[in-house]
N, C-alpha and C positions, 0 to 999 in steps of 0.2 A: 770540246771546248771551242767556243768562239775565236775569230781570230781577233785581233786587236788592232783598230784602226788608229794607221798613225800621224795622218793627214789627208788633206786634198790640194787641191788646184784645178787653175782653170785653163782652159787654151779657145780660141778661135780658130776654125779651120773650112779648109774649104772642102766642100762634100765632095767624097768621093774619090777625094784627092792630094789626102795626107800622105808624106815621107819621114823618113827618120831624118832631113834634114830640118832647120828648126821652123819651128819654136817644140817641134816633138820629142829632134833626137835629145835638145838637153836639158828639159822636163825630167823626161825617162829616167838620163843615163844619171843623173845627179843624186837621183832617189837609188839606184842603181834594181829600174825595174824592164821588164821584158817592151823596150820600144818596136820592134817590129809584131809582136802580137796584138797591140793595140792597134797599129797604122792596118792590118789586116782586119780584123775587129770592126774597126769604124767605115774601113773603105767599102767592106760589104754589108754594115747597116745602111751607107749614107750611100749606097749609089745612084738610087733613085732621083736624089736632089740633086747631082753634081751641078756645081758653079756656085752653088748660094753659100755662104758663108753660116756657118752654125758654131757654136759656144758648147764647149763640154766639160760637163766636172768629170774628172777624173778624180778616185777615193783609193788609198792605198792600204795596203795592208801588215802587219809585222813578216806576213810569209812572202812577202815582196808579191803579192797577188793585187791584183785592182780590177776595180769598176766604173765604168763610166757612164752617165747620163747624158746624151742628148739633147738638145735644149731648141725651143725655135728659133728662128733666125731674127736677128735686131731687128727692131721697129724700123730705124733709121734704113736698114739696107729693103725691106718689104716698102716702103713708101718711097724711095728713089727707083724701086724697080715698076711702082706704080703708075709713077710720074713721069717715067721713063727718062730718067736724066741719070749721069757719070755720077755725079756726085752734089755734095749740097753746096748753100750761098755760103760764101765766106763771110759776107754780112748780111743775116739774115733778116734787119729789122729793116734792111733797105731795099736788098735786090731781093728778087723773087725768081725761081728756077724754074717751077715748075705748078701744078696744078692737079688734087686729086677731088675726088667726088667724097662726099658723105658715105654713099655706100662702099669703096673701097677702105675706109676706114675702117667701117664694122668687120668687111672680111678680113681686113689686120687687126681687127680685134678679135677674132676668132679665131685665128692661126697660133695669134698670142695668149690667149684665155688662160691656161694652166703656168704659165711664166711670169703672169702678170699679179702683184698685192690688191687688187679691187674685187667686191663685193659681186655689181652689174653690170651690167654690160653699157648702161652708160658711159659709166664710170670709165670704162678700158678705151670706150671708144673717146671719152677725152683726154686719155693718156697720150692716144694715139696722133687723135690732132695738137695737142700741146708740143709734141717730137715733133709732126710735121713744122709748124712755127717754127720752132727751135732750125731746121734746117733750111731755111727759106723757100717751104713747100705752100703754096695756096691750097685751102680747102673750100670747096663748094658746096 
């Protein structure tokens, strides 16, 4: 018999570098599921990456079992690491931060590709520049 799924959620975390302190431990403990199997689980998928921040569904189960999904890392933090700036304009139609190429877009639109609702790859690569705007990133 299948198990029966009885939700999900999401969390942001940093690779490589999750604890059962939060936003994990009280996810977990609330659903009342195994939070240190999961912080073990992701820290040895995501070691590779550590520092970048990644988005995960986490799917649970009636047997208190779950799954979680991976996801790639925001547009927003791949074009500020592009740009190489802390963070974005607090107003973006005015001030300007920072400065990326056309082709660092498409390889943020390739990183992105399976996260993203577009068709082409045009298309993701103007998602991509639309976020940079939105942060007061210049695109050349």
């Amino acid at each position: 018999m299948a198990k029966k799924v009885l939700g999900s959620f999401k969390l942001q975390l940093n690779a490589g570098e999750a604890t059962m302190a939060p936003p994990v431990g009280p996810a977990f403990g609330q659903r009342g599921l195994n939070g240190m199997e999961f912080v073990k689980q992701f820290n040895g998928q995501t070691a590779k990456q550590k520092g970048t921040i990644l988005p995960v569904l986490v799917t649970f189960f009636s047997d208190k079992s779950f799954t979680f999904i991976v996801k790639s890392p925001p547009a927003p933090v791949l074009l500020m690491k592009a740009a190489g700036v802390q963070k974005g304009s607090p107003t973006s139609n005015k001030t300007k931060v920072g400065t990326v190429t056309v082709a660092q877009c498409e390889e943020i639109a390739a990183i992105k590709k399976g996260d993203l609702n577009c068709d082409t790859v045009e298309s993701a690569v103007s998602m991509i520049k639309g976020t940079a705007r939105s942060i007061g990133i210049v695109v050349e």
